[in-house]
MDAnalysis code that builds the backbone (N, CA, C; Angstrom):
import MDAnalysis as mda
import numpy as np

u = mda.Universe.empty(654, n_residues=218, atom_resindex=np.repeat(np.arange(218), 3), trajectory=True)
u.add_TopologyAttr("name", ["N", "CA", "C"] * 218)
u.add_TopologyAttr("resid", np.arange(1, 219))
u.add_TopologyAttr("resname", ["UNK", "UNK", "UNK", "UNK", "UNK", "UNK", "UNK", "UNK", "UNK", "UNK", "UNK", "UNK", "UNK", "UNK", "UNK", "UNK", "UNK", "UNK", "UNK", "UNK", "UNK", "UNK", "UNK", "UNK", "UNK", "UNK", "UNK", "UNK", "UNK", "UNK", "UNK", "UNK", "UNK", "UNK", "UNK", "UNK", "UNK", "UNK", "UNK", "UNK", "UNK", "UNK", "UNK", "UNK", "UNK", "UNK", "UNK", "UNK", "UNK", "UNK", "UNK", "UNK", "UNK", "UNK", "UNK", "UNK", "UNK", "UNK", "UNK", "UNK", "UNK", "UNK", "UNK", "UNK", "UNK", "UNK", "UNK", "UNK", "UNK", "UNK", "UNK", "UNK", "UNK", "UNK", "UNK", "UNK", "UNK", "UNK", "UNK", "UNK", "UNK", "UNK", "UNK", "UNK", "UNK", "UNK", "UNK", "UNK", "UNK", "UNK", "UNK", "UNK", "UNK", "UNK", "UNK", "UNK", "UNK", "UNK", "UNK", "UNK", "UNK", "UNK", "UNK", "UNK", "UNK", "UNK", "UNK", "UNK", "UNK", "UNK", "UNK", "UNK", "UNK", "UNK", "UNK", "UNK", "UNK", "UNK", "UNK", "UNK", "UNK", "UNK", "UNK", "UNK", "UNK", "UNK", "UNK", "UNK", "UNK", "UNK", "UNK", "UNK", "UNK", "UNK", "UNK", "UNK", "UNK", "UNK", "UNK", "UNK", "UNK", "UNK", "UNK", "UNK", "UNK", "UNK", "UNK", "UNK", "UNK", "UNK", "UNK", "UNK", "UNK", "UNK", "UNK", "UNK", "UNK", "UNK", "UNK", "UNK", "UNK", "UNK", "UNK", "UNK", "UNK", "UNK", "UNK", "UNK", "UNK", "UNK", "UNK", "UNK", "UNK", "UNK", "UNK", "UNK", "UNK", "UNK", "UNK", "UNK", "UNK", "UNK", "UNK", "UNK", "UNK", "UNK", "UNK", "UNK", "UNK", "UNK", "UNK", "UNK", "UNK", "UNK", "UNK", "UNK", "UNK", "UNK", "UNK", "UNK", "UNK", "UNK", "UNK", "UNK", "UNK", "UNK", "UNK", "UNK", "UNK", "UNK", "UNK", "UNK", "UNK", "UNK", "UNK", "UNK", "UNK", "UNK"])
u.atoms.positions = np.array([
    [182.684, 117.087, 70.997],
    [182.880, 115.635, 71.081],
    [182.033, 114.939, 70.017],
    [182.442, 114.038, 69.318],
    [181.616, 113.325, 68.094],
    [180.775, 112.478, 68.396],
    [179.509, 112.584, 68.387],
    [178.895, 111.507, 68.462],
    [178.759, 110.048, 68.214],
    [179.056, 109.523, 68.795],
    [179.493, 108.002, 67.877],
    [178.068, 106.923, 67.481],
    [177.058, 107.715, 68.275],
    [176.293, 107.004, 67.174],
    [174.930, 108.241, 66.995],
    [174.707, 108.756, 66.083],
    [173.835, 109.776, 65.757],
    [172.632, 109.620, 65.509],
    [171.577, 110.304, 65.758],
    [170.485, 110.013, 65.627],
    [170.140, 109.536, 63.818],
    [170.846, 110.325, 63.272],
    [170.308, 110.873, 61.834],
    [170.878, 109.315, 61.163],
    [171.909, 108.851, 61.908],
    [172.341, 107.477, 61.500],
    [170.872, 106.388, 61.317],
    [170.304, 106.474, 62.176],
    [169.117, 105.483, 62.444],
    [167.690, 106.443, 61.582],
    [167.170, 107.633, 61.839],
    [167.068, 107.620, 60.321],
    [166.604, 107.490, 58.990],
    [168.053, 107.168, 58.622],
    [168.093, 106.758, 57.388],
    [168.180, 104.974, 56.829],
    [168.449, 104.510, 58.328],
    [168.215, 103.252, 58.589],
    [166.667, 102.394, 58.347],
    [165.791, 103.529, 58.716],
    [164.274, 102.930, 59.258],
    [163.532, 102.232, 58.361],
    [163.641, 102.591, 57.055],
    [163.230, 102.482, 56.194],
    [163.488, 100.978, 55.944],
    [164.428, 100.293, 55.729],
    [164.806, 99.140, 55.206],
    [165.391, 98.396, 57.383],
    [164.899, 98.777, 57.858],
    [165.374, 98.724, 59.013],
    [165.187, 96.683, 59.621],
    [163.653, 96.588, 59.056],
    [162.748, 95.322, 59.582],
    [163.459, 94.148, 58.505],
    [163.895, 94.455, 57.565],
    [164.359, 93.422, 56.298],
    [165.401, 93.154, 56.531],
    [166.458, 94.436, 57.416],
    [167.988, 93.876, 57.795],
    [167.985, 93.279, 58.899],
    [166.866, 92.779, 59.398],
    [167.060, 92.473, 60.832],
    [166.249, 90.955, 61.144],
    [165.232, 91.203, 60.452],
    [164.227, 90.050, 60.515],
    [165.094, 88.941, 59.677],
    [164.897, 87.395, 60.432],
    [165.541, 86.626, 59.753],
    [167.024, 86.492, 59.461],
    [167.585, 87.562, 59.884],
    [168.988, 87.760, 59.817],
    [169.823, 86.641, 60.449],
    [171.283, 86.333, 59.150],
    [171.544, 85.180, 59.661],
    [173.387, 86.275, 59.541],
    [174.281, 85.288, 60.513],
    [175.411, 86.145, 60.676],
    [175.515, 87.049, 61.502],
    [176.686, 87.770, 61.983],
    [176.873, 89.091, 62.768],
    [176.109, 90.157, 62.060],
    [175.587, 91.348, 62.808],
    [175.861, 91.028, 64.137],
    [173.705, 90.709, 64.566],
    [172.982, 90.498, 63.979],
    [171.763, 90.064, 64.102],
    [171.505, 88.558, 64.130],
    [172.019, 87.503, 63.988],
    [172.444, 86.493, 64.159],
    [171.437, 85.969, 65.304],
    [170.090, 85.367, 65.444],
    [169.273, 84.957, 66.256],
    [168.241, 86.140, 66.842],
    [167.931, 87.311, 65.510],
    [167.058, 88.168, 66.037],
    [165.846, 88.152, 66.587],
    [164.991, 87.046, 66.013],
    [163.688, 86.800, 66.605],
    [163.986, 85.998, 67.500],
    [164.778, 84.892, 67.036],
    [165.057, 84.179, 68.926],
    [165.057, 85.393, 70.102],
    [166.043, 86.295, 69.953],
    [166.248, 86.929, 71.086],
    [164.465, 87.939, 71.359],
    [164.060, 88.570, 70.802],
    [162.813, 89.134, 70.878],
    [161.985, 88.034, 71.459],
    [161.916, 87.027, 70.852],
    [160.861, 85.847, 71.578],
    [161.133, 85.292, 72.850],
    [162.327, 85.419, 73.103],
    [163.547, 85.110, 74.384],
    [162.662, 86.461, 75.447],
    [162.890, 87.640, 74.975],
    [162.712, 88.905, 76.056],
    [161.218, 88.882, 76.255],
    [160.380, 88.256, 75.411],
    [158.865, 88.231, 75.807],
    [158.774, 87.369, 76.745],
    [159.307, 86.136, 76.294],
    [159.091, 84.893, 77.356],
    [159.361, 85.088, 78.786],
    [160.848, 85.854, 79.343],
    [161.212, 86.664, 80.088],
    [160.112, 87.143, 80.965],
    [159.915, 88.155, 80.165],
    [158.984, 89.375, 80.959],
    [158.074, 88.739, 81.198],
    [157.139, 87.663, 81.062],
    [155.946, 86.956, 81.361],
    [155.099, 87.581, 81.837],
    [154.380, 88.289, 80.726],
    [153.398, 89.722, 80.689],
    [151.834, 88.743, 81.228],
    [151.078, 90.093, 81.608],
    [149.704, 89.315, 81.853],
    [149.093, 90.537, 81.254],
    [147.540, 90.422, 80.285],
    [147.216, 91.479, 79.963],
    [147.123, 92.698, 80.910],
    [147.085, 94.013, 80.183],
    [146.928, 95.080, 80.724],
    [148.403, 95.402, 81.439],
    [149.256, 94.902, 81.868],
    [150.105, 95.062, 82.314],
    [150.577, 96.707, 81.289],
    [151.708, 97.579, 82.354],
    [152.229, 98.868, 81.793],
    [153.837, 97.507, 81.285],
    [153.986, 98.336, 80.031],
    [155.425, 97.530, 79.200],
    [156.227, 99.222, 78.934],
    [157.421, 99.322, 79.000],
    [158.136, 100.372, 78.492],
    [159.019, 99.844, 77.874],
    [159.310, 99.821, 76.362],
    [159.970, 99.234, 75.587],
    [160.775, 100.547, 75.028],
    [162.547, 100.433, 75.796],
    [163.572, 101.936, 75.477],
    [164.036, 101.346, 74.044],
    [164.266, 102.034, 73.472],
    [164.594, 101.924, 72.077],
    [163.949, 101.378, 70.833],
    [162.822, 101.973, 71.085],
    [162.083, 100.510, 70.083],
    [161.726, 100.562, 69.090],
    [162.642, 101.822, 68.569],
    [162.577, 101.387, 67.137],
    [161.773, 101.298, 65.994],
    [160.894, 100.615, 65.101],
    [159.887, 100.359, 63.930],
    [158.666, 99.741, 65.054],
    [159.340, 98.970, 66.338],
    [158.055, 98.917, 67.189],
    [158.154, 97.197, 66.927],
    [159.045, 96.596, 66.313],
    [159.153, 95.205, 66.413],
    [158.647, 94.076, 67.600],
    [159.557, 94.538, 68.817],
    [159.413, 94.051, 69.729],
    [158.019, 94.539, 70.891],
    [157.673, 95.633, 70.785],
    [156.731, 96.540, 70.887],
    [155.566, 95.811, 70.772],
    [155.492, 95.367, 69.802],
    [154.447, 94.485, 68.598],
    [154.029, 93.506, 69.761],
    [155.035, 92.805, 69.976],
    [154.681, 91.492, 70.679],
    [154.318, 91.391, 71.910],
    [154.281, 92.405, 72.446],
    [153.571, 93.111, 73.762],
    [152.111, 93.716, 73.985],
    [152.033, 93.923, 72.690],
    [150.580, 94.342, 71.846],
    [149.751, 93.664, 72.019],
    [150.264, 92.015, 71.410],
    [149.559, 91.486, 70.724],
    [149.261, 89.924, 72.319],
    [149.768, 90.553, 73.181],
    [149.391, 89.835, 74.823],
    [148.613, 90.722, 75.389],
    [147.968, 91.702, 74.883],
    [146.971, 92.495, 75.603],
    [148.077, 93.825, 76.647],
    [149.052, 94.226, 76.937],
    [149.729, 95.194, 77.569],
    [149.273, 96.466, 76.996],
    [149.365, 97.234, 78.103],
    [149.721, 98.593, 77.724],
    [151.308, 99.081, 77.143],
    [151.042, 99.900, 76.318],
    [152.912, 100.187, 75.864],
    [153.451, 101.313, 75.938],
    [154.266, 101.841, 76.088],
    [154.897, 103.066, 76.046],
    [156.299, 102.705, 75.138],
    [156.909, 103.143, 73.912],
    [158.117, 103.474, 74.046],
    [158.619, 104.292, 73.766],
    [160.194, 104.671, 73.469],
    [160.670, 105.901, 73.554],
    [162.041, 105.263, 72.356],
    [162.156, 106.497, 71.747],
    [163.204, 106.187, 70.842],
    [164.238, 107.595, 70.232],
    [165.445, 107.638, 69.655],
    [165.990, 109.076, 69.550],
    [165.891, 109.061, 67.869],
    [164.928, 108.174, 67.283],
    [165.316, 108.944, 66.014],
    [163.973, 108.938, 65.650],
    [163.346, 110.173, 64.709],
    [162.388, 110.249, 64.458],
    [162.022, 109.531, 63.363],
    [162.588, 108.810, 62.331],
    [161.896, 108.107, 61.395],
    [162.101, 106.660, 62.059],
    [162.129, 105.993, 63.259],
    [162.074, 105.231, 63.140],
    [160.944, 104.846, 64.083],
    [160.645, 106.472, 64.721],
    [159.535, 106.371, 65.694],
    [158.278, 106.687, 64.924],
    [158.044, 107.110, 63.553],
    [157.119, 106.915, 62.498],
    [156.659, 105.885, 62.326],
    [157.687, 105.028, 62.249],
    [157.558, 103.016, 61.741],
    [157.038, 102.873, 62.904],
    [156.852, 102.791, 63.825],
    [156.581, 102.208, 65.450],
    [155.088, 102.664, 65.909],
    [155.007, 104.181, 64.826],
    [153.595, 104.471, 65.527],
    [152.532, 104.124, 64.399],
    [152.817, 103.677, 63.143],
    [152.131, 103.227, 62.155],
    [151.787, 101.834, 62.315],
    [153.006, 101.565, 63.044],
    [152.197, 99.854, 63.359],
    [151.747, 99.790, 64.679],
    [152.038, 100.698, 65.523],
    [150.865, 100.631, 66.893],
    [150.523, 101.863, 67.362],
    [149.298, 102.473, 66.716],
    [148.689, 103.669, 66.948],
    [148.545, 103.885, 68.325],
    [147.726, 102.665, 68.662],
    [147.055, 102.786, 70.162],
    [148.644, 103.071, 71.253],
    [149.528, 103.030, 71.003],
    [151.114, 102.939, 72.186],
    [151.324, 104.672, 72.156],
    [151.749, 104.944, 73.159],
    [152.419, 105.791, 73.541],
    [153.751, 105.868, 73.612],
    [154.408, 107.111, 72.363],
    [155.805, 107.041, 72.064],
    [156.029, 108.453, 72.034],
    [157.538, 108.700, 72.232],
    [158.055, 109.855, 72.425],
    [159.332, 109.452, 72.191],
    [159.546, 110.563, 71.509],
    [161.759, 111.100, 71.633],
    [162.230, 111.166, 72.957],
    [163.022, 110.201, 72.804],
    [164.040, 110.548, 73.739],
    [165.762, 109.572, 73.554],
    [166.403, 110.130, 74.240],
    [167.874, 109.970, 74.299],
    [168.122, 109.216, 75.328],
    [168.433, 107.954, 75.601],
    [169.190, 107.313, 76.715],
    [169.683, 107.625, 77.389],
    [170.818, 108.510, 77.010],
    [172.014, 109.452, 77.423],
    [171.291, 110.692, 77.593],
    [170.535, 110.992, 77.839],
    [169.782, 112.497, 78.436],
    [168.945, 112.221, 79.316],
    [168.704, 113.268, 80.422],
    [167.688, 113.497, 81.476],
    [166.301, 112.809, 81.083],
    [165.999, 111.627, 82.510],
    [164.715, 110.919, 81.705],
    [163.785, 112.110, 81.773],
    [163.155, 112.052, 80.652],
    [161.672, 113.304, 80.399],
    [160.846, 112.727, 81.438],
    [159.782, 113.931, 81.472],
    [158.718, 113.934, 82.648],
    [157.476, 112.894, 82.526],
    [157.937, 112.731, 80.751],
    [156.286, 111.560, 80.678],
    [155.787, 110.823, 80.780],
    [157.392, 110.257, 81.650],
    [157.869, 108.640, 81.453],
    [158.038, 108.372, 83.090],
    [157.818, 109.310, 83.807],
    [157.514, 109.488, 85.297],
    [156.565, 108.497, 85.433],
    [156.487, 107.585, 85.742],
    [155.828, 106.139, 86.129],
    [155.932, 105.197, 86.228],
    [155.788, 104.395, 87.264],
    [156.168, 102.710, 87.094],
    [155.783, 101.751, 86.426],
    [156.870, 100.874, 85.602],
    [155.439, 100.309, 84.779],
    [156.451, 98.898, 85.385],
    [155.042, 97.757, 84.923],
    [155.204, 96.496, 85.733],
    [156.805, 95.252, 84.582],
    [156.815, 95.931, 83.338],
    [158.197, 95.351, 82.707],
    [158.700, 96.527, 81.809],
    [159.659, 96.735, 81.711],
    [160.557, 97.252, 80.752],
    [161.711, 96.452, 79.976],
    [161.424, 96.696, 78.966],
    [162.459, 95.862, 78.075],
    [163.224, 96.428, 77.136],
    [164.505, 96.030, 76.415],
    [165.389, 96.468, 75.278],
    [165.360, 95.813, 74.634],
    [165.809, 95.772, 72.988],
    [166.494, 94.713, 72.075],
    [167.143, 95.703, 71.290],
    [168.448, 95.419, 71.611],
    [169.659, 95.700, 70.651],
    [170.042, 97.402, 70.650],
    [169.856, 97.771, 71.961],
    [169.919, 99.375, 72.086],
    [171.060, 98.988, 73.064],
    [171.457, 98.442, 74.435],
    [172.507, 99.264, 74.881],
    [173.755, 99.228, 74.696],
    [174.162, 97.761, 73.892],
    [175.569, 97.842, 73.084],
    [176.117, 99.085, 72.876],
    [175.321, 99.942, 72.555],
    [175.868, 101.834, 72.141],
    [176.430, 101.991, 73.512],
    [176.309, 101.715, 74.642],
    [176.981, 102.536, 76.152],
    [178.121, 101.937, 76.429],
    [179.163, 102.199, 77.231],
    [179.948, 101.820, 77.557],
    [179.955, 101.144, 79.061],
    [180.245, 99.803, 79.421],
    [179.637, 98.960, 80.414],
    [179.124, 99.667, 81.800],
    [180.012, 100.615, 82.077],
    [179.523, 101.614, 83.650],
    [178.228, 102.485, 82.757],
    [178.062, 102.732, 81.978],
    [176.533, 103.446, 81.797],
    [175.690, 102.517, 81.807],
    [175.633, 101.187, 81.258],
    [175.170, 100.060, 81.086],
    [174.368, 99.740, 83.043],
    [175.542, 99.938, 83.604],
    [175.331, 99.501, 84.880],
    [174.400, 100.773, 85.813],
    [175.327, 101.594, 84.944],
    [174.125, 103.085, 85.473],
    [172.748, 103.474, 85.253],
    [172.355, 103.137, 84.486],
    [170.840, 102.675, 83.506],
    [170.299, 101.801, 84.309],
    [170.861, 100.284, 83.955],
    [170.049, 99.320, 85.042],
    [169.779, 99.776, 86.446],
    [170.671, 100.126, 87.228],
    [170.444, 100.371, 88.471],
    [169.032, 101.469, 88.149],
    [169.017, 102.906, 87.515],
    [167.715, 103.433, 87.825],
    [166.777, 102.978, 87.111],
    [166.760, 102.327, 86.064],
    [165.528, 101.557, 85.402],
    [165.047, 100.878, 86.679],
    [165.664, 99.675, 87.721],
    [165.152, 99.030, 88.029],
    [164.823, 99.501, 89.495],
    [165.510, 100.675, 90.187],
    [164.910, 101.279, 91.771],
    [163.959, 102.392, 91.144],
    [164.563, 102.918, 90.203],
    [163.187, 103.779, 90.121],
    [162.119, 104.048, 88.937],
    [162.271, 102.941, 88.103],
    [161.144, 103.365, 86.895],
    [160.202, 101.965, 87.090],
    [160.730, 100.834, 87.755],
    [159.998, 99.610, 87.551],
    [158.477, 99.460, 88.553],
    [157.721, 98.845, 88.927],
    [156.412, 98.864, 89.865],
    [157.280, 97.750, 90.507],
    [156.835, 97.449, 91.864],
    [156.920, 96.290, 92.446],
    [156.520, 95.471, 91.862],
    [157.991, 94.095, 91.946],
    [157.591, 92.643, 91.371],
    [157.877, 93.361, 89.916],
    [158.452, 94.360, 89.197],
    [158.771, 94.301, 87.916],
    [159.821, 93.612, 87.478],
    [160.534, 93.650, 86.008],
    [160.860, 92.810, 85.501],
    [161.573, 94.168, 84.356],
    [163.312, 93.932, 84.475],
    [163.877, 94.535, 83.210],
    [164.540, 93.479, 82.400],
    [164.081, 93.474, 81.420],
    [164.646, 92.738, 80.566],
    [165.109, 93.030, 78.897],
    [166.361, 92.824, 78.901],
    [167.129, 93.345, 77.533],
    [168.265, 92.235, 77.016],
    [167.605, 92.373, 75.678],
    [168.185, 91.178, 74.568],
    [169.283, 92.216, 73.724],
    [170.479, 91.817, 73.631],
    [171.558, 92.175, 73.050],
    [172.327, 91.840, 72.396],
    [173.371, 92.182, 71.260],
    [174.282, 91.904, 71.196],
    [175.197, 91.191, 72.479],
    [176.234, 90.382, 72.661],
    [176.713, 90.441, 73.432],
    [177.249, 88.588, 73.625],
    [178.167, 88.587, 74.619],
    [178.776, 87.526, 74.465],
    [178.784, 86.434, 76.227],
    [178.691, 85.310, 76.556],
    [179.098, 84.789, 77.990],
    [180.480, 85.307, 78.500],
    [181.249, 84.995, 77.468],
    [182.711, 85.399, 77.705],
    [183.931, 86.436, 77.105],
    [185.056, 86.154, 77.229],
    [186.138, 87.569, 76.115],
    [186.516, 86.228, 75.414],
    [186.087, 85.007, 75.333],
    [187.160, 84.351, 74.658],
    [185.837, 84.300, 73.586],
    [184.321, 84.105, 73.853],
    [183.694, 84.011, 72.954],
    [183.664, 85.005, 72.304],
    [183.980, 86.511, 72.687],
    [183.794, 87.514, 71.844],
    [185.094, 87.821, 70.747],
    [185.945, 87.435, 71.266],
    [186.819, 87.065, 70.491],
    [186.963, 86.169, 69.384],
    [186.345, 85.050, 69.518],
    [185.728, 83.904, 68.716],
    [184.784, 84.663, 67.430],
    [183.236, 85.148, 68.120],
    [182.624, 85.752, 67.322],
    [183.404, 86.781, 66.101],
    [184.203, 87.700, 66.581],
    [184.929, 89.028, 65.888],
    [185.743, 88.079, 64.549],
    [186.152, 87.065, 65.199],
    [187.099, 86.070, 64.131],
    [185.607, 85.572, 63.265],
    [184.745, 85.038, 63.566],
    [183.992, 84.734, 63.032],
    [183.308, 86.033, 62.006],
    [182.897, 87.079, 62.211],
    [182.461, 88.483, 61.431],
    [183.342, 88.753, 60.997],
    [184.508, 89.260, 60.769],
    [185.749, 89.171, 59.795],
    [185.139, 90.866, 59.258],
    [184.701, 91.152, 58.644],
    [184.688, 92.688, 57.740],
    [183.104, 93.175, 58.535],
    [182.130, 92.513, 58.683],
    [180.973, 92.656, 59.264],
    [181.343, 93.231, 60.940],
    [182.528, 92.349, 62.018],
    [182.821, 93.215, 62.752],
    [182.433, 95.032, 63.545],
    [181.990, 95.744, 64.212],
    [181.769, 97.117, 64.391],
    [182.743, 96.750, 65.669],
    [183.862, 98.154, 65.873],
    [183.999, 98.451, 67.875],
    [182.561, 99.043, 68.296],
    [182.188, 97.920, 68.823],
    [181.239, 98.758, 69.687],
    [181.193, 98.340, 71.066],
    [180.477, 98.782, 72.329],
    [180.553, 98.095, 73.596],
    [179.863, 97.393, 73.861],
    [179.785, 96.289, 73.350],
    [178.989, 94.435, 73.659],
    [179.044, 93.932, 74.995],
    [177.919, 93.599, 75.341],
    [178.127, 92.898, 76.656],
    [178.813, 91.865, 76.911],
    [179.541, 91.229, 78.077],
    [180.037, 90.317, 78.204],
    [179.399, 89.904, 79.735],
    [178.636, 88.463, 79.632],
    [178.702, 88.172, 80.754],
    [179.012, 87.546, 81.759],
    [180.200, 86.971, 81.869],
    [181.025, 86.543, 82.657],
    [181.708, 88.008, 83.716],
    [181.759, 89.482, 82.592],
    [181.920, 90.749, 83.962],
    [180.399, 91.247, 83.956],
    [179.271, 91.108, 83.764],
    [178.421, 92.073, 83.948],
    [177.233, 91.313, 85.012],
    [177.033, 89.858, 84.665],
    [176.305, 88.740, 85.850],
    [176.705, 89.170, 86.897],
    [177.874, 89.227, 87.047],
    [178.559, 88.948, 88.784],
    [178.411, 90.818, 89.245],
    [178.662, 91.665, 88.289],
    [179.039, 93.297, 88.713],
    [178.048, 93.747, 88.797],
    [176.386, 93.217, 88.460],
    [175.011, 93.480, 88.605],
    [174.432, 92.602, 89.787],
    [175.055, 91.523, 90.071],
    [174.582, 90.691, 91.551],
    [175.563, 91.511, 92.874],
    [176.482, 92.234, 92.313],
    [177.159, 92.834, 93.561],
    [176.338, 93.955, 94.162],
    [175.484, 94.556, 92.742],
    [174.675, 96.010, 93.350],
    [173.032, 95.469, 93.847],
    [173.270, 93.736, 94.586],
    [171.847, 93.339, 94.471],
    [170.825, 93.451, 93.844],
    [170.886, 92.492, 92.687],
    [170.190, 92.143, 91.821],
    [170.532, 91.204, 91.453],
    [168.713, 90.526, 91.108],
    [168.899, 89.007, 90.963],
    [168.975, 89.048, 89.015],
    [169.872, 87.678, 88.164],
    [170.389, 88.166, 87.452],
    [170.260, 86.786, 86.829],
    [169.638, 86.251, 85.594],
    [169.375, 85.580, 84.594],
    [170.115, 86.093, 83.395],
    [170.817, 85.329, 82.899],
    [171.347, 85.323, 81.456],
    [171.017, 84.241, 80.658],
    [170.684, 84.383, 79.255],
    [170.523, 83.148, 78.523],
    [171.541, 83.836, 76.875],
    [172.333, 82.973, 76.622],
    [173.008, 83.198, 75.332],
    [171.634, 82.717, 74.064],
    [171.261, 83.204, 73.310],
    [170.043, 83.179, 72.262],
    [171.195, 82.127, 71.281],
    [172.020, 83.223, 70.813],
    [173.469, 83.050, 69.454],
    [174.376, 83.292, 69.733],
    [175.444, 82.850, 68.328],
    [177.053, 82.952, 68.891],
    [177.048, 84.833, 68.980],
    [176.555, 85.832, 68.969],
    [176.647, 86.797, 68.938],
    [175.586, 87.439, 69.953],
    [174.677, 86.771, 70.673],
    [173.481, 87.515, 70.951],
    [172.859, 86.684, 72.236],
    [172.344, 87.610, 73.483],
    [171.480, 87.179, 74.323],
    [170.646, 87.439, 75.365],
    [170.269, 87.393, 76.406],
    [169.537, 88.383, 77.134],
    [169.126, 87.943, 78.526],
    [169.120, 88.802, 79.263],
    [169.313, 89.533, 80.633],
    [168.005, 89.766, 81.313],
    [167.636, 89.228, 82.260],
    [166.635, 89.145, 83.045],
    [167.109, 89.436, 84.476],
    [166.231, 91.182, 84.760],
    [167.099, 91.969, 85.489],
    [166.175, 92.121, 86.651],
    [166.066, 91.532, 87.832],
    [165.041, 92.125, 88.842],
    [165.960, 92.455, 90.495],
    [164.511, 93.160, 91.417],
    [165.418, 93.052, 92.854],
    [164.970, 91.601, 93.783],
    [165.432, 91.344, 94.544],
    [165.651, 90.116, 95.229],
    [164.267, 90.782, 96.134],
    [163.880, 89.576, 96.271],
    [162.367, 89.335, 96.999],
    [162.556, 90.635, 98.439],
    [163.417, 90.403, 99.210],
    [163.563, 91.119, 100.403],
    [163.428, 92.385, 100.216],
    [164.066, 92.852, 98.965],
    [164.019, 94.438, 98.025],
    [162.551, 95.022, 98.105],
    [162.358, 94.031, 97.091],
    [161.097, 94.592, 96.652],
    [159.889, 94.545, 97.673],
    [160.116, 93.961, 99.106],
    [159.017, 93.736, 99.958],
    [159.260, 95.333, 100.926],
    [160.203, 95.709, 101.117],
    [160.937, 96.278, 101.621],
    [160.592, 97.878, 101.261],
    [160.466, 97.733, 99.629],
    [160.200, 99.035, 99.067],
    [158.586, 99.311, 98.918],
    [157.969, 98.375, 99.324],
    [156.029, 98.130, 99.398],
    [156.001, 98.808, 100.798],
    [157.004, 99.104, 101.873],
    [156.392, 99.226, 102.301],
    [156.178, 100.490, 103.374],
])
């Protein structure tokens, strides 16, 4: 079966990775630091707090978790981009790993937020939903907080809109939409914040409902 998105893709990416992204105006990065500044605000870290940042890449968003006093962990599947990530934050704890593979043993812990930017567009919406659900019963601490900034759209008419708007820039990939993913993540109880950042981009503030989490304390 072909991989449709390869490690070795990202890479060769890493290198010029922070210049295509930072400041980026257009599809499909189009409000990148909004959305990163969006997923901090979100998570409303207090120092020392444990942060697990999945995909993270050169350590961008990583950074800004740093720099509020947190502890960090992240995890990423390509090795040059987990070079960039540990050069700019020695002190974090990072490791390989695959989304789509058995979570590793190292990562066996609760930490008080976990966050994404621009990693789960790659899944297709039921993995999307399969992820959240164990990120948030079993990797989060009580009173945690998942939160992931994406690609992705409120609606099919906006994503449709956007695609007309990117014209050759365009990728098929699986973008969120949340008009089906708000309501199909409050059905598996969970309380469920969306904010659109851009016409292409926004993010998801993923927790369990007070009764949950009192429930699982005890």
């Amino acid at each position: 079966m072909t991989d449709l998105f390869p490690a070795a893709d990202f890479d060769d990416w890493a290198e010029s990775y922070d210049a295509s992204v930072v400041g980026s105006r257009g599809f499909p990065f189009e409000g990148y630091d909004q959305v990163l500044d969006t997923i901090v605000g979100y998570a409303a870290v207090q120092p020392g707090m444990k942060v697990l940042d999945l995909g993270t890449g050169t350590g961008l968003l990583a950074g800004k978790f740093d720099a509020l006093g947190c502890r960090l962990w992240g995890t990423d599947f390509s090795q040059a981009m987990l070079q960039k990530a540990r050069a700019r934050l020695p002190q974090a704890h990072f490791l390989i790993h695959d989304l789509r593979q058995q979570w590793p043993a190292e990562l066996n812990l609760r930490f008080d937020r976990i966050v994404s930017g621009y990693v789960f567009h790659h899944f297709e919406d039921g993995k999307k939903v399969e992820l959240i659900l164990d990120l948030v019963h079993n990797r989060l601490a009580p009173g945690g907080k998942l939160v992931i900034g994406d690609i992705g759209f409120e609606t099919l008419q906006d994503w449709q809109a956007a695609e007309e708007i990117a014209g050759s820039e365009w990728e098929k990939e699986f973008y969120w939409t949340a008009s089906w993913m708000v309501p199909e993540l409050q059905k598996k109880s969970l309380r469920i914040v969306y904010k659109q950042v851009s016409f292409c981009a926004g993010v998801y503030c993923i927790e369990l409902p007070d009764e949950t989490r009192k429930a699982g304390m005890k």
